[in-house]
C-alpha positions as CSV (number, residue, x, y, z in Angstrom):
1,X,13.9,43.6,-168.4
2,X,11.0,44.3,-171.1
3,X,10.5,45.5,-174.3
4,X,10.2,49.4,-174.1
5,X,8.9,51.9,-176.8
6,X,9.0,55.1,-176.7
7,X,6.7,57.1,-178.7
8,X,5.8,60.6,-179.3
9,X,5.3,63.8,-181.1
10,X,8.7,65.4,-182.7
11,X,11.0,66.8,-180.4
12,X,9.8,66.2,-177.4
13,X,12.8,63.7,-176.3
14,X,12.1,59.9,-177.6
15,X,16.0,59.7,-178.9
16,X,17.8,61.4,-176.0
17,X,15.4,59.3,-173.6
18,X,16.5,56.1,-175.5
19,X,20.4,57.4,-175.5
20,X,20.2,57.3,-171.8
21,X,18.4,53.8,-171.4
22,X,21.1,52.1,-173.6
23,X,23.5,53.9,-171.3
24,X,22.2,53.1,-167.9
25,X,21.0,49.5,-168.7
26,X,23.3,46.9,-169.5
27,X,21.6,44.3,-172.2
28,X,19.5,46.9,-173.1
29,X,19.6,46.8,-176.8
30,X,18.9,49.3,-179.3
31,X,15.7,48.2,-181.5
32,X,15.7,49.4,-185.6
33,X,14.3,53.4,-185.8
34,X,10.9,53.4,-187.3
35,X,10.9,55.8,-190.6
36,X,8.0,58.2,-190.5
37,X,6.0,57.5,-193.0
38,X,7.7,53.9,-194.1
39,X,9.7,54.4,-197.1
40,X,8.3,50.6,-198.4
41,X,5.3,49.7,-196.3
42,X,5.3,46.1,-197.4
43,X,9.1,46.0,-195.3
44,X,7.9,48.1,-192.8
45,X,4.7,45.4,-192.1
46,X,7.7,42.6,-192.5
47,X,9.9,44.0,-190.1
48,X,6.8,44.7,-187.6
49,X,5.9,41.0,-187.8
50,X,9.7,39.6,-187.3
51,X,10.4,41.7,-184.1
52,X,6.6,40.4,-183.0
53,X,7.2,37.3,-183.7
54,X,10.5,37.0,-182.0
55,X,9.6,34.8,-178.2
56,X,11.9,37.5,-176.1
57,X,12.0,41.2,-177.0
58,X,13.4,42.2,-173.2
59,X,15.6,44.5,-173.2
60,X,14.9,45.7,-176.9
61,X,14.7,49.5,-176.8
62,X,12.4,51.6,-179.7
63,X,12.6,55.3,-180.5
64,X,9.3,54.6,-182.6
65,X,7.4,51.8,-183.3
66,X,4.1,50.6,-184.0
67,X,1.8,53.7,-183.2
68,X,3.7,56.6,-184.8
69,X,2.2,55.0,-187.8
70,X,-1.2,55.4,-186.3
71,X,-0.5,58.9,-185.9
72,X,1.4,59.8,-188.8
73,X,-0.1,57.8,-191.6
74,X,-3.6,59.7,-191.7
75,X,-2.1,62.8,-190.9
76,X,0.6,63.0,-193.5
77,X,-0.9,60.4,-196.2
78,X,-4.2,59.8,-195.5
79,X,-3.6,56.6,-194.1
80,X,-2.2,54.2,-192.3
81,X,0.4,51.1,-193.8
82,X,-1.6,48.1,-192.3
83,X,-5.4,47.0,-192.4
84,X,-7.9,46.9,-189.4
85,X,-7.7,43.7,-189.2
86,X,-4.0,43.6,-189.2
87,X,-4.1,46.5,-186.6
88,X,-6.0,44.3,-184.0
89,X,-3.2,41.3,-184.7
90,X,-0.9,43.9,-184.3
91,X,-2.4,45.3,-180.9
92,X,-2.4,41.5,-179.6
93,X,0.8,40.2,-180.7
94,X,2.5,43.4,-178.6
95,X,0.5,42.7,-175.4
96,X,2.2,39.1,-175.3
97,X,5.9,41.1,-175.1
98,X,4.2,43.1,-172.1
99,X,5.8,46.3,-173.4
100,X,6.5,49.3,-171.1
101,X,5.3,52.3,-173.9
102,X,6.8,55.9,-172.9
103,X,4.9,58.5,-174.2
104,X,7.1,61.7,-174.7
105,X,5.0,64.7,-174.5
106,X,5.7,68.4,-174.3
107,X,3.8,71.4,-174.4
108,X,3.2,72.5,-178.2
109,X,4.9,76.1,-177.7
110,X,8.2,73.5,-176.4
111,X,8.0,71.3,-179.5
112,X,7.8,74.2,-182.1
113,X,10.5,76.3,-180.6
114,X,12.8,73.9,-181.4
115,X,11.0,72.6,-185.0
116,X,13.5,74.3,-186.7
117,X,16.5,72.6,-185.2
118,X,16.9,70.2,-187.9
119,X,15.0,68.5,-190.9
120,X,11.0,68.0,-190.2
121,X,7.9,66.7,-192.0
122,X,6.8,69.1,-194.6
123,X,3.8,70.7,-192.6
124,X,4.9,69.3,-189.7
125,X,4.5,72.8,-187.8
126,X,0.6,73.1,-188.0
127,X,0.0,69.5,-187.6
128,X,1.2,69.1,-184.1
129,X,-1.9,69.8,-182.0
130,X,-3.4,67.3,-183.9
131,X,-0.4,64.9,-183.6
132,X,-0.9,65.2,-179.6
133,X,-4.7,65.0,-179.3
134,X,-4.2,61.3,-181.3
135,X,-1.2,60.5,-179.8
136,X,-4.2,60.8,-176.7
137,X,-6.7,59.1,-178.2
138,X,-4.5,56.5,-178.8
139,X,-2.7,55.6,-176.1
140,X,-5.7,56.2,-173.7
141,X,-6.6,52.8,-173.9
142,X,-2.8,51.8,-173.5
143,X,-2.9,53.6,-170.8
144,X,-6.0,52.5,-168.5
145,X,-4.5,48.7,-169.0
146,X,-1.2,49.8,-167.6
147,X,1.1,49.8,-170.8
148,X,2.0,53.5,-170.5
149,X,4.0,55.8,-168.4
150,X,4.1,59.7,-169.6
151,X,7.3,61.3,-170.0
152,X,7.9,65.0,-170.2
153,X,11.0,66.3,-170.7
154,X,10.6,69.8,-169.6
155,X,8.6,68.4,-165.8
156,X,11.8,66.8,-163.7
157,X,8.9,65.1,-161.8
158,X,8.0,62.7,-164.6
159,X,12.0,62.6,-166.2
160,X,12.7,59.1,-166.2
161,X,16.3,59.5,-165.6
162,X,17.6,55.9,-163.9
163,X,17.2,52.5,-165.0
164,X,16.0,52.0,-161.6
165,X,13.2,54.0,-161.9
166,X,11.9,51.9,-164.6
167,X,12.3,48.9,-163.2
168,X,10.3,50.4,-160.1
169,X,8.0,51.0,-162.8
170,X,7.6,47.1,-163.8
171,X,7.1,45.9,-160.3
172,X,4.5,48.7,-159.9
173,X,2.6,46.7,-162.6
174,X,3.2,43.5,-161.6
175,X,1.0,44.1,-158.5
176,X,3.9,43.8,-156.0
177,X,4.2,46.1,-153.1
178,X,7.7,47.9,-153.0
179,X,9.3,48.1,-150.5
180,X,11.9,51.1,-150.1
């Protein structure tokens, strides 16, 4: 089992997605919520390092981690809780825990429809093509070295909906052939 985040734009599933993992996995284990922006940025860096520093992360389960920050920060604050150099420490200390990152993405007309379902960011409404396009631009690069699988709630084809399908995922990586 490995260290899963799951990342993403408001509303487009992170919690429910994680709900269901904890459900379907046993020793799955739920990791602490990241608060958007960090209520003390000097804790939130503390906490980052502790989890990253732990040897074994498997089976630890984020809604939120590392790159909402990236996304949030310069959007909402005009920048981000950590320094480049600290970002590239980051970056490397996560690739040891060879994380499986789920990217939740929906279709902006989705994600607004429901906006108003409970307490938002203050501007959250016009931000959130701009959310998705560097939720993009990050993860591309995530993404080409095999860290990231796309998840869409509203597409049954990319629902990740069995524990089974996720550890199909992880052999995919490893190289193996699967075998039906």
């Amino acid at each position: 089992m490995h260290m899963i985040i799951i990342e993403g734009c408001d509303n487009t599933g992170k919690t429910t997605l994680k709900e269901r993992i904890l459900k379907v996995k046993s020793g799955a284990v739920s990791g602490p919520k990241q608060t958007r922006p960090p209520e003390d940025p000097q804790a939130y860096m503390e906490r980052l390092w502790e989890i990253l520093m732990k040897p074994n992360t498997d089976g630890m389960v984020f809604d939120r981690f590392y790159f909402s920050e990236l996304v949030y920060g310069p959007l909402f604050r005009g920048k981000v809780s950590f320094t480049p150099t600290e970002r590239v420490l980051i970056e490397k200390m996560l690739k040891k825990h060879n994380p499986l990152i789920i990217y939740c993405h929906r279709a902006p007309e989705r994600i607004i429809e429901r906006i108003y379902e409970r307490e938002q960011l203050h501007g959250l409404e016009e931000k959130i093509p701009k959310i998705i396009e560097r939720y993009n631009e990050i993860f591309l690069p995530w993404a080409e070295a095999g860290y990231v699988t796309v998840y869409d709630i509203d597409n049954p084809l990319t629902a990740i909906t069995t524990w089974k399908e996720i550890d199909k995922y992880f052999y995919l990586r490893s190289g193996k052939e699967v075998t039906a």
